[in-house]
PDB file of N, H, CA, C and O in Angstrom:
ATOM      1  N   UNK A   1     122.789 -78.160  50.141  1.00  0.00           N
ATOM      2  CA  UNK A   1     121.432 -77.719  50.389  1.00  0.00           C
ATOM      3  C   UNK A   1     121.135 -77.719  51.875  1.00  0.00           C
ATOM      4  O   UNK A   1     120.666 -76.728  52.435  1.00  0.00           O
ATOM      5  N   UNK A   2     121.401 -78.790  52.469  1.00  0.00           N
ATOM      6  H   UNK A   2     121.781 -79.596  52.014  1.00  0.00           H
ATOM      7  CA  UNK A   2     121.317 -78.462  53.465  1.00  0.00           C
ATOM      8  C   UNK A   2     121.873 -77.445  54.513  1.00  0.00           C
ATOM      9  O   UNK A   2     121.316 -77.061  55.541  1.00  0.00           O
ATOM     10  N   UNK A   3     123.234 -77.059  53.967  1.00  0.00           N
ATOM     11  H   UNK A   3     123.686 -77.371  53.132  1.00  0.00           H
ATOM     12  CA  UNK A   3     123.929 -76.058  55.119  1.00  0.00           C
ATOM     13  C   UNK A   3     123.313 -74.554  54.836  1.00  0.00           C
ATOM     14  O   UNK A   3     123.861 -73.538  55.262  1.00  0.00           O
ATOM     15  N   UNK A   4     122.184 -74.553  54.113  1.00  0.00           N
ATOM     16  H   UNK A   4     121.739 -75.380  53.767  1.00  0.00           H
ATOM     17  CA  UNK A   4     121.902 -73.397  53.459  1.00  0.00           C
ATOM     18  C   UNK A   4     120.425 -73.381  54.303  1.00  0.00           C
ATOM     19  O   UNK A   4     119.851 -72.397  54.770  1.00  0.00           O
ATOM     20  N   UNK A   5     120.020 -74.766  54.337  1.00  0.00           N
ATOM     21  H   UNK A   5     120.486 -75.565  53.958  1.00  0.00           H
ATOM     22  CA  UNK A   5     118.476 -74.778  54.848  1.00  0.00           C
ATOM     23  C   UNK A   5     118.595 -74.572  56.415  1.00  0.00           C
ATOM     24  O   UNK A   5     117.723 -74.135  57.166  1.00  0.00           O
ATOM     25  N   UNK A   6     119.977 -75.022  56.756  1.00  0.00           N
ATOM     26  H   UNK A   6     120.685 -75.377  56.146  1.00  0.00           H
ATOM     27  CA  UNK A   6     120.354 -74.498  58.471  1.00  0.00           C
ATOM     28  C   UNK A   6     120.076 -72.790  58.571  1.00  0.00           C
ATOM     29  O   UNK A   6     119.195 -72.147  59.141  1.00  0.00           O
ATOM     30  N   UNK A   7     121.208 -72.399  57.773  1.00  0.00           N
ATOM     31  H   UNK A   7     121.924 -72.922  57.310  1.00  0.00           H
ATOM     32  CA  UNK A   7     121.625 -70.866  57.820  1.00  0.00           C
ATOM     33  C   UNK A   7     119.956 -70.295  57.797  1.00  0.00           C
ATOM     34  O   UNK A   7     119.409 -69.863  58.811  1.00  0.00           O
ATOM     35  N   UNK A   8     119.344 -70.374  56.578  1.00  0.00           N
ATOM     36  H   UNK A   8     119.788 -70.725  55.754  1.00  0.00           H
ATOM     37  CA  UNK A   8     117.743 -69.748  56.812  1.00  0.00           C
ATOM     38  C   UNK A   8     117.120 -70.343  57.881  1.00  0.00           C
ATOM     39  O   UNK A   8     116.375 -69.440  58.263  1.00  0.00           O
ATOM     40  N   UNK A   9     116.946 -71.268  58.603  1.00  0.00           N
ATOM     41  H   UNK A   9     117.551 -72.001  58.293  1.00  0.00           H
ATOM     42  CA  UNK A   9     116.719 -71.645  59.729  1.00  0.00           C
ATOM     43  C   UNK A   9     116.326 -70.465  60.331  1.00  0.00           C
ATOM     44  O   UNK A   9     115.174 -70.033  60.326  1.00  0.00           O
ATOM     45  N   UNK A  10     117.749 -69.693  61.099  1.00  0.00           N
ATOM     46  H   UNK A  10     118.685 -70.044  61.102  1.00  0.00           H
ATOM     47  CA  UNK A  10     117.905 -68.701  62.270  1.00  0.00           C
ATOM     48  C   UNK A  10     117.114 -67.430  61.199  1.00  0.00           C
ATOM     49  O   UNK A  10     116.374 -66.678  61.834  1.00  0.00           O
ATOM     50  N   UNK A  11     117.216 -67.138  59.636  1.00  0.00           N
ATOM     51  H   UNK A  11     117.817 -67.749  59.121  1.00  0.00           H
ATOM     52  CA  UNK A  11     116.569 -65.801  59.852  1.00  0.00           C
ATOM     53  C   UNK A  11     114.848 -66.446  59.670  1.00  0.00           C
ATOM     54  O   UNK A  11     113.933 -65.638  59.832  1.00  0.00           O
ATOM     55  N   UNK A  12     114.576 -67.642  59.394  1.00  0.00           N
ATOM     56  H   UNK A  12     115.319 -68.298  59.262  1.00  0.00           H
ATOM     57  CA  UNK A  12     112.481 -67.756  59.265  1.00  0.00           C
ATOM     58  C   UNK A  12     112.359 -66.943  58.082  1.00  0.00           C
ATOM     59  O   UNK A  12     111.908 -65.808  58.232  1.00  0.00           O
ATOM     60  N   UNK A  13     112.676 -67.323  56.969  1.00  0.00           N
ATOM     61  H   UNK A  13     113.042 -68.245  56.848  1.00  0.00           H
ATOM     62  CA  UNK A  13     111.976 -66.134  55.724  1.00  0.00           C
ATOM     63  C   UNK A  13     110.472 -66.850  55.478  1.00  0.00           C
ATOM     64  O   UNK A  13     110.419 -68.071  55.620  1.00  0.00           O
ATOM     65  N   UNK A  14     109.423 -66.221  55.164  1.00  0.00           N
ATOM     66  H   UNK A  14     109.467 -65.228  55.049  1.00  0.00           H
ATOM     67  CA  UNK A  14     108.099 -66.392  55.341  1.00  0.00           C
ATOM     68  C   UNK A  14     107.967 -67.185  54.259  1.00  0.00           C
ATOM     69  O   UNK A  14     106.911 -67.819  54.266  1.00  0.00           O
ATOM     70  N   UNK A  15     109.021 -67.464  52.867  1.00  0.00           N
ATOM     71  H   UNK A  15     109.878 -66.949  52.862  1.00  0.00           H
ATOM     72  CA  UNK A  15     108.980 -68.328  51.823  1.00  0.00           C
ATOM     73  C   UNK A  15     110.317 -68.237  51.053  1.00  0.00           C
ATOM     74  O   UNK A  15     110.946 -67.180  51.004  1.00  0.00           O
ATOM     75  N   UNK A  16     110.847 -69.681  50.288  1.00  0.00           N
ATOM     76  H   UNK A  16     110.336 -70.540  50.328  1.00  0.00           H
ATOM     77  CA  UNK A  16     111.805 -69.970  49.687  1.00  0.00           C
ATOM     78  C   UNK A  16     111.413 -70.054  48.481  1.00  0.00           C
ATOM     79  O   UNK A  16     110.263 -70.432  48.254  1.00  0.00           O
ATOM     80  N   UNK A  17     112.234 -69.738  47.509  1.00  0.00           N
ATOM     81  H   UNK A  17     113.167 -69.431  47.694  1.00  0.00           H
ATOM     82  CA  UNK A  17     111.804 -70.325  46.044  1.00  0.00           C
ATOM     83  C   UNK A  17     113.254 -71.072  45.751  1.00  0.00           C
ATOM     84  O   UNK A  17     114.327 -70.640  46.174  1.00  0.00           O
ATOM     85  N   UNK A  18     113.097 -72.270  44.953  1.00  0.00           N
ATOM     86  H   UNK A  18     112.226 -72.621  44.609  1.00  0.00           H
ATOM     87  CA  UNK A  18     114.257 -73.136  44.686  1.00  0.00           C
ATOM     88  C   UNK A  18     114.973 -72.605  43.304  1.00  0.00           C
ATOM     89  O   UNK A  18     115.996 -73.228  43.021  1.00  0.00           O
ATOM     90  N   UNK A  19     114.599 -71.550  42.396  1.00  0.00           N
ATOM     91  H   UNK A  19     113.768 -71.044  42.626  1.00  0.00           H
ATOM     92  CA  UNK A  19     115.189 -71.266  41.383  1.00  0.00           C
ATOM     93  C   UNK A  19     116.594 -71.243  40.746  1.00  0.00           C
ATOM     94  O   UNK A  19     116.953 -71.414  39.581  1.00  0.00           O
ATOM     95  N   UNK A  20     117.348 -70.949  42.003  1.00  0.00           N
ATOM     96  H   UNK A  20     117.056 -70.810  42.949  1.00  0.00           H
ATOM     97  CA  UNK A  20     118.608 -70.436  41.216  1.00  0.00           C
ATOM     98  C   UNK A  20     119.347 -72.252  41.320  1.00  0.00           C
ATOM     99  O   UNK A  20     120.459 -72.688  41.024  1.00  0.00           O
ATOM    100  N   UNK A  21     118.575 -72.661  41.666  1.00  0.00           N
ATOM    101  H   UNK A  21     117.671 -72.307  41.906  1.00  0.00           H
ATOM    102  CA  UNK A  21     119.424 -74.537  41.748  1.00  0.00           C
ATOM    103  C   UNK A  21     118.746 -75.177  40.349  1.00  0.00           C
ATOM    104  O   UNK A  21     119.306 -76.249  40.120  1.00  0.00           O
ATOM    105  N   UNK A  22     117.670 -74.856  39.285  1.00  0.00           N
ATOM    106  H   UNK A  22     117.215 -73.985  39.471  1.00  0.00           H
ATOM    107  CA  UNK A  22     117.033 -75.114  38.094  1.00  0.00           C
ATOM    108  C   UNK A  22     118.320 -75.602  37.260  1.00  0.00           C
ATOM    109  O   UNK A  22     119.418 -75.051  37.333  1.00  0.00           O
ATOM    110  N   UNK A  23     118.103 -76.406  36.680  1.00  0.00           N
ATOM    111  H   UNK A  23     117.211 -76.853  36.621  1.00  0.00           H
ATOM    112  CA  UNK A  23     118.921 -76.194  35.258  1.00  0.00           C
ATOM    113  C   UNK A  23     118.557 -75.634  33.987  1.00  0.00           C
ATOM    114  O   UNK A  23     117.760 -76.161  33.211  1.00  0.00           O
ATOM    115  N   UNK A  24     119.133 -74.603  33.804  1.00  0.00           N
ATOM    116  H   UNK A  24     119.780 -74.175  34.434  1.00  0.00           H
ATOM    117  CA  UNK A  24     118.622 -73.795  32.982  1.00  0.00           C
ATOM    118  C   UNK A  24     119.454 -72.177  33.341  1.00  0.00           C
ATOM    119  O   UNK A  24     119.774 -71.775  34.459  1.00  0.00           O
ATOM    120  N   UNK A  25     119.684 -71.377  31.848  1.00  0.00           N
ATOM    121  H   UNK A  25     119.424 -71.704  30.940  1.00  0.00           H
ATOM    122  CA  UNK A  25     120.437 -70.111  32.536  1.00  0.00           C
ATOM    123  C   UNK A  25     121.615 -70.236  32.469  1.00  0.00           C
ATOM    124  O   UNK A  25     122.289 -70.684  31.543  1.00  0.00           O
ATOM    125  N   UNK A  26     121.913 -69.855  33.425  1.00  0.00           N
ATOM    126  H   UNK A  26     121.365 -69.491  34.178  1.00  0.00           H
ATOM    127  CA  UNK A  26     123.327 -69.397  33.713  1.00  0.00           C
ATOM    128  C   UNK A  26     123.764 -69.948  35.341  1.00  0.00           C
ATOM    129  O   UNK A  26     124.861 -69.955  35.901  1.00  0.00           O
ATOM    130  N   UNK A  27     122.198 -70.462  35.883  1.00  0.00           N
ATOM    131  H   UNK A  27     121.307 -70.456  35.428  1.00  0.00           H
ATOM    132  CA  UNK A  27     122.293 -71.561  37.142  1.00  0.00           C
ATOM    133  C   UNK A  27     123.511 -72.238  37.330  1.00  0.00           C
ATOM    134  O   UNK A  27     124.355 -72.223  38.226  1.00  0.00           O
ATOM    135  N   UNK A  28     123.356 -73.018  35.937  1.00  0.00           N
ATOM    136  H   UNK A  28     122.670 -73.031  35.209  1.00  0.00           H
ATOM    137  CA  UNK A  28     124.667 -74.169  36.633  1.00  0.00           C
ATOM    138  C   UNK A  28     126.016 -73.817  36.603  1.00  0.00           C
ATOM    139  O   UNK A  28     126.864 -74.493  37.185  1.00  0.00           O
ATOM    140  N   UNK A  29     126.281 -72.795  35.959  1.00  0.00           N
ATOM    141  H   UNK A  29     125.591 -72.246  35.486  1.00  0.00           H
ATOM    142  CA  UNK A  29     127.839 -72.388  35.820  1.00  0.00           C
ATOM    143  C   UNK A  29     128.068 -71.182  37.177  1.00  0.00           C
ATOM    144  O   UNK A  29     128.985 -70.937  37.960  1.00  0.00           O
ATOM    145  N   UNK A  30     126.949 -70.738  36.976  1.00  0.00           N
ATOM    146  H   UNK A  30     126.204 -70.937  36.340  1.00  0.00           H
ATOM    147  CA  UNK A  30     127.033 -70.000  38.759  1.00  0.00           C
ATOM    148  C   UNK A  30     127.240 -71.165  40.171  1.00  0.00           C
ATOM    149  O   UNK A  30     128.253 -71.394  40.831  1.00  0.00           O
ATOM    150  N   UNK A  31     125.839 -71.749  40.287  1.00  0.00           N
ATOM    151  H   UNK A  31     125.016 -71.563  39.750  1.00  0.00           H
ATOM    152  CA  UNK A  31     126.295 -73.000  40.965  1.00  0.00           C
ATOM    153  C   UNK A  31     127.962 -73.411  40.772  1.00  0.00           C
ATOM    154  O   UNK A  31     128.781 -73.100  41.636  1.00  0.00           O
ATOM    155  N   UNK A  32     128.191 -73.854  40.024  1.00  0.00           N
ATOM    156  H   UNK A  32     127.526 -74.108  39.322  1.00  0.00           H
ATOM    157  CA  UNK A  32     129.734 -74.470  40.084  1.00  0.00           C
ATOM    158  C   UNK A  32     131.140 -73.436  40.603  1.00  0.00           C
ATOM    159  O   UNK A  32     132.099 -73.616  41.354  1.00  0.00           O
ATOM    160  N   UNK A  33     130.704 -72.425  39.843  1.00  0.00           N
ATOM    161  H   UNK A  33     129.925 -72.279  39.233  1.00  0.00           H
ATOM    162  CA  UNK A  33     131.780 -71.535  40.467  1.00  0.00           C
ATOM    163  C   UNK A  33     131.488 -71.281  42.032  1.00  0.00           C
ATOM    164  O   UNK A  33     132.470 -71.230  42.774  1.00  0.00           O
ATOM    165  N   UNK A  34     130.073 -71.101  42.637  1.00  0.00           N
ATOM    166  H   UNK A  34     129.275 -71.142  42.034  1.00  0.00           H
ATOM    167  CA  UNK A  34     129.970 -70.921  44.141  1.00  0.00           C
ATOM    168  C   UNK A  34     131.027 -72.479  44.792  1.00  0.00           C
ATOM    169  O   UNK A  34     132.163 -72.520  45.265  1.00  0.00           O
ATOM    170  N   UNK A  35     130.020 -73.560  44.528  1.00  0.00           N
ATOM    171  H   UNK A  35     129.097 -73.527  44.144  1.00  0.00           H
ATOM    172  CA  UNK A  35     130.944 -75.003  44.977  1.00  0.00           C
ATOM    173  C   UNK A  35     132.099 -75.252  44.799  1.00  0.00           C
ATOM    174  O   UNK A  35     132.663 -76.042  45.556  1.00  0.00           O
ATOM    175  N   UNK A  36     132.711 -74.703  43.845  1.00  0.00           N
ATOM    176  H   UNK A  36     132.252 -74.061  43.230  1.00  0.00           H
ATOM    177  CA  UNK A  36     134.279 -74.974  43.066  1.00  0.00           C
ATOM    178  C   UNK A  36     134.352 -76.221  42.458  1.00  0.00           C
ATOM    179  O   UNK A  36     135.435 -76.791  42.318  1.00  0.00           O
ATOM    180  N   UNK A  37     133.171 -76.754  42.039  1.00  0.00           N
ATOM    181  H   UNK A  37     132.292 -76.291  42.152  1.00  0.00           H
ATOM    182  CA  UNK A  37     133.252 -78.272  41.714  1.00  0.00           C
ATOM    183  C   UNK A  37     132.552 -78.172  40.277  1.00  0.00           C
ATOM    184  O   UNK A  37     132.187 -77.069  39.870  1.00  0.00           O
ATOM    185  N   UNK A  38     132.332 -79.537  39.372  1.00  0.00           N
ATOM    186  H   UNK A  38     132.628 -80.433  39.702  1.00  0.00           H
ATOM    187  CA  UNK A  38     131.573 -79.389  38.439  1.00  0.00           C
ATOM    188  C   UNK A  38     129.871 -80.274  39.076  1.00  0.00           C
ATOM    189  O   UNK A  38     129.850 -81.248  39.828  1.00  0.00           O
ATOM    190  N   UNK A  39     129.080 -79.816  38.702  1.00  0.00           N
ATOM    191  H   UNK A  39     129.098 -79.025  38.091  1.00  0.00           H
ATOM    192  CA  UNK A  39     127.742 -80.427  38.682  1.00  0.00           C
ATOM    193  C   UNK A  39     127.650 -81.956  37.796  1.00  0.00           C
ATOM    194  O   UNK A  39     128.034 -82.120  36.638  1.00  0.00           O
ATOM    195  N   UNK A  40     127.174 -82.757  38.490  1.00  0.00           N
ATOM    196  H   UNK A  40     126.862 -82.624  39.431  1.00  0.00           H
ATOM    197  CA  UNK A  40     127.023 -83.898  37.442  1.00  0.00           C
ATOM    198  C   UNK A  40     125.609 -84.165  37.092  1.00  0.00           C
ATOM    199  O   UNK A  40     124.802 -84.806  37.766  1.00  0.00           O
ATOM    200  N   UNK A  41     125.406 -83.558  35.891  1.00  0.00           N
ATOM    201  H   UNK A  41     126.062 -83.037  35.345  1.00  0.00           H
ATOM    202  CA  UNK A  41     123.788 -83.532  34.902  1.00  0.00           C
ATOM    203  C   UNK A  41     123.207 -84.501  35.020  1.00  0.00           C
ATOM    204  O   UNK A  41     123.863 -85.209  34.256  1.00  0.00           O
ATOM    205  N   UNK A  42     122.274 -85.265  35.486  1.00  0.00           N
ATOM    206  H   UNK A  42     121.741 -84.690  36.106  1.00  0.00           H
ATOM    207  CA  UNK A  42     121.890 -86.438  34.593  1.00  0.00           C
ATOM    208  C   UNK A  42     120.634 -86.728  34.515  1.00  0.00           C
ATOM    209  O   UNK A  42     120.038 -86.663  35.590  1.00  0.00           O
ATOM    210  N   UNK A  43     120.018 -87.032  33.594  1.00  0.00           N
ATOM    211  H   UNK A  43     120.502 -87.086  32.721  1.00  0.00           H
ATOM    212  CA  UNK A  43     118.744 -87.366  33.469  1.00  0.00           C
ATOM    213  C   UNK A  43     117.972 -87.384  34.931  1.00  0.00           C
ATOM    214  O   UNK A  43     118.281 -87.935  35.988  1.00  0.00           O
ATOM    215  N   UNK A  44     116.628 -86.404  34.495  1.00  0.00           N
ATOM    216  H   UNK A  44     116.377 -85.957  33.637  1.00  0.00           H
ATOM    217  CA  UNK A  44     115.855 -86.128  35.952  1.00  0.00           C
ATOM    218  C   UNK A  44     116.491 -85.452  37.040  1.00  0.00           C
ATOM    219  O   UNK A  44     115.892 -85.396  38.114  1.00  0.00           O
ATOM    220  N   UNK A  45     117.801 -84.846  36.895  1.00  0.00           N
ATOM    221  H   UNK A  45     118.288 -84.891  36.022  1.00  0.00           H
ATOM    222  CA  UNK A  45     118.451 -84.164  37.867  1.00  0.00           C
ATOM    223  C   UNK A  45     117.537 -82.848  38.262  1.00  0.00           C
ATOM    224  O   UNK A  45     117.961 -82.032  39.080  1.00  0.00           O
ATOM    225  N   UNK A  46     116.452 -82.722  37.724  1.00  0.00           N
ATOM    226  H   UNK A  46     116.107 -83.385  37.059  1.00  0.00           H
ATOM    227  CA  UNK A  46     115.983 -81.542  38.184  1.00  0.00           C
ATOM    228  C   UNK A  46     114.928 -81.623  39.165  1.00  0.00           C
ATOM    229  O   UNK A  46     114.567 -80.789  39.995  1.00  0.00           O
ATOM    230  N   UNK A  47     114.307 -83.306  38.802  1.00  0.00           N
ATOM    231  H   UNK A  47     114.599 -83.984  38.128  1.00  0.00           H
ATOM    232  CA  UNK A  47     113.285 -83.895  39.523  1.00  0.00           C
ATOM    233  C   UNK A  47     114.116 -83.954  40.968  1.00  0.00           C
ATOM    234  O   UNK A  47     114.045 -83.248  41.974  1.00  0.00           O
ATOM    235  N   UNK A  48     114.810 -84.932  40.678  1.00  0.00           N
ATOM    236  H   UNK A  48     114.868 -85.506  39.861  1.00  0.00           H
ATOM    237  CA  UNK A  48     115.527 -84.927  42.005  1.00  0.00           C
ATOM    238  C   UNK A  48     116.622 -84.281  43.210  1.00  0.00           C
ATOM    239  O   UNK A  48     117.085 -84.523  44.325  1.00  0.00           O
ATOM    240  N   UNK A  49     116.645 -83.535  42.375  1.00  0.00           N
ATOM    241  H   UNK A  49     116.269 -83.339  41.470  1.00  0.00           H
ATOM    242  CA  UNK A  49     117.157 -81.760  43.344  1.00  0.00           C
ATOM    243  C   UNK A  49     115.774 -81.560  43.765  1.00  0.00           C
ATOM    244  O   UNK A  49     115.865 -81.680  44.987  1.00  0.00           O
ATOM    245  N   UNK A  50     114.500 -81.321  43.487  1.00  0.00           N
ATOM    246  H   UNK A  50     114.425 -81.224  42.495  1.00  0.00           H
ATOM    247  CA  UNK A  50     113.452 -81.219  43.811  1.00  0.00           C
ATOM    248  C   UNK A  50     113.071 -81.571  45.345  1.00  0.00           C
ATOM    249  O   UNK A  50     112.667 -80.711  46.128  1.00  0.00           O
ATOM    250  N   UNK A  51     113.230 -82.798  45.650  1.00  0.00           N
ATOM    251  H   UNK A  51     113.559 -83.496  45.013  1.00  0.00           H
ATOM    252  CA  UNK A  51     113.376 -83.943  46.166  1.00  0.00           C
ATOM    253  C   UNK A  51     113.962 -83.611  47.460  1.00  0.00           C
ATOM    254  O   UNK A  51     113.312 -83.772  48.493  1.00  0.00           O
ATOM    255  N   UNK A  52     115.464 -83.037  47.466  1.00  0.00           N
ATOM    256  H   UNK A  52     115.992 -82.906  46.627  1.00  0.00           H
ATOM    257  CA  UNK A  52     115.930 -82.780  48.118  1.00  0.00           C
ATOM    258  C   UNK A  52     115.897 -81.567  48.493  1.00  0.00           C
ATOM    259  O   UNK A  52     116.459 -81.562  49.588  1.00  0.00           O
ATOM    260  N   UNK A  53     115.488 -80.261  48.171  1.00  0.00           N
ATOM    261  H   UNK A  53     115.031 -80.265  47.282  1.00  0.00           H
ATOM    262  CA  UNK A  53     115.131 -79.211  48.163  1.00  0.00           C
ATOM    263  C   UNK A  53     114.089 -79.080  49.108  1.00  0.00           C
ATOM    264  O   UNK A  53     114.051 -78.289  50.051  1.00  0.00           O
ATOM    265  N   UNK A  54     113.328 -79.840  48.811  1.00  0.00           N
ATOM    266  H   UNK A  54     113.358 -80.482  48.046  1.00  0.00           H
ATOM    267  CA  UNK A  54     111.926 -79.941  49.613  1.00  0.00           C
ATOM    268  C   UNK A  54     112.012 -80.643  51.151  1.00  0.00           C
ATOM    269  O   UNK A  54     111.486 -80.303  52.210  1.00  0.00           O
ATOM    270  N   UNK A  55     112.956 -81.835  50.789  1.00  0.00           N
ATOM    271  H   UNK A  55     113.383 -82.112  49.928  1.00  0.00           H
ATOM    272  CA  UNK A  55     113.518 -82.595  52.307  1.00  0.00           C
ATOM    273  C   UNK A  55     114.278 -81.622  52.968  1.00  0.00           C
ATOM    274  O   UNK A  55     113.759 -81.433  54.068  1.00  0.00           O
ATOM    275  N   UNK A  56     115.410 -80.814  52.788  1.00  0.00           N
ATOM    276  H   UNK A  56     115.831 -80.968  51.894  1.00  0.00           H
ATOM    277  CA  UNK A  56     116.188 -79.942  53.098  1.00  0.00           C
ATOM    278  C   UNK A  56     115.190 -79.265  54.252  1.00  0.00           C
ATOM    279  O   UNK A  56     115.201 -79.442  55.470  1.00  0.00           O
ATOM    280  N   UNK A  57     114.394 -78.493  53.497  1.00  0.00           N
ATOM    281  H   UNK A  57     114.386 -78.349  52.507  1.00  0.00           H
ATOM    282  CA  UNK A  57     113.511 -77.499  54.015  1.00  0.00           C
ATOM    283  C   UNK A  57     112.234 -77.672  55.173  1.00  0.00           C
ATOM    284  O   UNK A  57     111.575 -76.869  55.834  1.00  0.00           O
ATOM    285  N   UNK A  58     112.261 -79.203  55.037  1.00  0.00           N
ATOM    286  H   UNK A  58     112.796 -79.856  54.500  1.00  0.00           H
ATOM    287  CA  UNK A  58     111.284 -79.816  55.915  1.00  0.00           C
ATOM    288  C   UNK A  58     112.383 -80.185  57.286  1.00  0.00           C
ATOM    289  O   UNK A  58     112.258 -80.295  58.506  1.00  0.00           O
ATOM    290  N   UNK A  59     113.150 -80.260  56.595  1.00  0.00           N
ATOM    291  H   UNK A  59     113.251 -80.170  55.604  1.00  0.00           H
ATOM    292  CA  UNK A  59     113.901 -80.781  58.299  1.00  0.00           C
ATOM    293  C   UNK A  59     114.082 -79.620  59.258  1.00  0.00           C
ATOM    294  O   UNK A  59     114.523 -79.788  60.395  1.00  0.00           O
ATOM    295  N   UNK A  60     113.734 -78.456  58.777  1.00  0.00           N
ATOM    296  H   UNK A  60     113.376 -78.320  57.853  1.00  0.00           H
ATOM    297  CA  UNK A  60     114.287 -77.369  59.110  1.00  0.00           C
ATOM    298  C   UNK A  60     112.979 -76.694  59.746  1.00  0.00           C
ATOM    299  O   UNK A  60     112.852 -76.324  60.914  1.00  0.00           O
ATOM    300  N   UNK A  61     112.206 -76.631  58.898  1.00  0.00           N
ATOM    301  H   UNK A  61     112.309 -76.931  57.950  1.00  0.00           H
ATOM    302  CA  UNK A  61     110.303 -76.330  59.249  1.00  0.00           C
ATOM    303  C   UNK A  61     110.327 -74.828  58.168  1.00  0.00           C
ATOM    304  O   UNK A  61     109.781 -73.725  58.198  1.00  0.00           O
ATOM    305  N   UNK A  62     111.164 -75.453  57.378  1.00  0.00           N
ATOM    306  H   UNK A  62     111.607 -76.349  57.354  1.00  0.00           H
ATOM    307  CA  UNK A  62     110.782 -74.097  56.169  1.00  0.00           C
ATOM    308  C   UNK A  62     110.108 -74.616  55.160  1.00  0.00           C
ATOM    309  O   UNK A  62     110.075 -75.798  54.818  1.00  0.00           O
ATOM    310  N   UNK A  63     109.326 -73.288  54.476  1.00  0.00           N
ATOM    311  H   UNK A  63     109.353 -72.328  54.754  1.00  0.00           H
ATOM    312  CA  UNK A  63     108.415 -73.761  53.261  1.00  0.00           C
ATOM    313  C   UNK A  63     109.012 -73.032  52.140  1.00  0.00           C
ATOM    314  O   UNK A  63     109.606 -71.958  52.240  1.00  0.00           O
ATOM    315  N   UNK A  64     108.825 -73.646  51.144  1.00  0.00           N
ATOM    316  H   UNK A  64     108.343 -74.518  51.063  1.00  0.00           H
ATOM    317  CA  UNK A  64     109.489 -73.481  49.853  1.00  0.00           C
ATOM    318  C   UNK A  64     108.660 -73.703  48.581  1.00  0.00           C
ATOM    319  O   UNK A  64     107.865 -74.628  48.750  1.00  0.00           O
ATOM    320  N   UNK A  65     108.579 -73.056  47.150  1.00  0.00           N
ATOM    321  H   UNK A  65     109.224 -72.304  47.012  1.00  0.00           H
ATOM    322  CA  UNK A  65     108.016 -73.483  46.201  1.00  0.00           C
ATOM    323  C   UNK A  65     109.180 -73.682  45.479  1.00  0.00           C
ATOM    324  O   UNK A  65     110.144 -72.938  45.656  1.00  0.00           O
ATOM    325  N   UNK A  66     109.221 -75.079  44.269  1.00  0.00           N
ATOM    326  H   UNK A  66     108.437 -75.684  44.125  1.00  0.00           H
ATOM    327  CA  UNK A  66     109.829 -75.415  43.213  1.00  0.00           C
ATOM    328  C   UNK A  66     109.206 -75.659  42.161  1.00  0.00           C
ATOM    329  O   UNK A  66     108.486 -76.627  42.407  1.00  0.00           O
ATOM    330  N   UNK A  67     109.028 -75.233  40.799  1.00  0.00           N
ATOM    331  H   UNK A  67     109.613 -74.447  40.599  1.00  0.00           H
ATOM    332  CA  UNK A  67     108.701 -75.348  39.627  1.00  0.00           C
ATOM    333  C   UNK A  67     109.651 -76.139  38.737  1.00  0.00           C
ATOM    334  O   UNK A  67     110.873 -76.066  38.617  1.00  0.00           O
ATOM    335  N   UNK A  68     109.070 -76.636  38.359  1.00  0.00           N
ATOM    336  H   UNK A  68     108.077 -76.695  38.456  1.00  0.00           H
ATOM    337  CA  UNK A  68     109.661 -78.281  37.377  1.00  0.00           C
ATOM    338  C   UNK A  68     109.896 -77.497  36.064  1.00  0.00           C
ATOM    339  O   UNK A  68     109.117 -76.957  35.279  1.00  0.00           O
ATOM    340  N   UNK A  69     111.578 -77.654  36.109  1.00  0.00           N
ATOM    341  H   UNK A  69     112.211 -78.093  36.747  1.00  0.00           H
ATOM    342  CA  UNK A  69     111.834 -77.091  34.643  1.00  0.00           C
ATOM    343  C   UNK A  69     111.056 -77.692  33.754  1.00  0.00           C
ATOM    344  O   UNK A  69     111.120 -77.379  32.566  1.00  0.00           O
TER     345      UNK A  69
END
């Protein structure tokens, strides 16, 4: 998350939405194939991607909306 909240950094998009990181869909099997890794699920993992999503974006001075699966 973070090397992503760098990269938008340099272009300033006027708003982020956190969606495609949700669990739910077809998210997490996309996610995994981008990382090459597996995701580890666990209770409240959505709260707390949240969490970090939002910290990510603050370190950076970007704004973002996330909706709570």
């Amino acid at each position: 998350m973070g090397a992503i909240a760098q990269a938008l950094e340099d272009i300033q998009p006027d708003h982020i939405y956190g969606e495609s990181i949700h669990v739910r869909g077809q998210n997490v099997r996309l996610l995994e194939a981008a990382l090459g890794e597996r995701i580890n699920l666990t209770p409240g993992f959505d709260r707390g991607i949240s969490k970090v999503f939002h910290r990510e974006l603050g370190r950076s001075g970007l704004r973002g909306v996330w909706w709570p699966a």
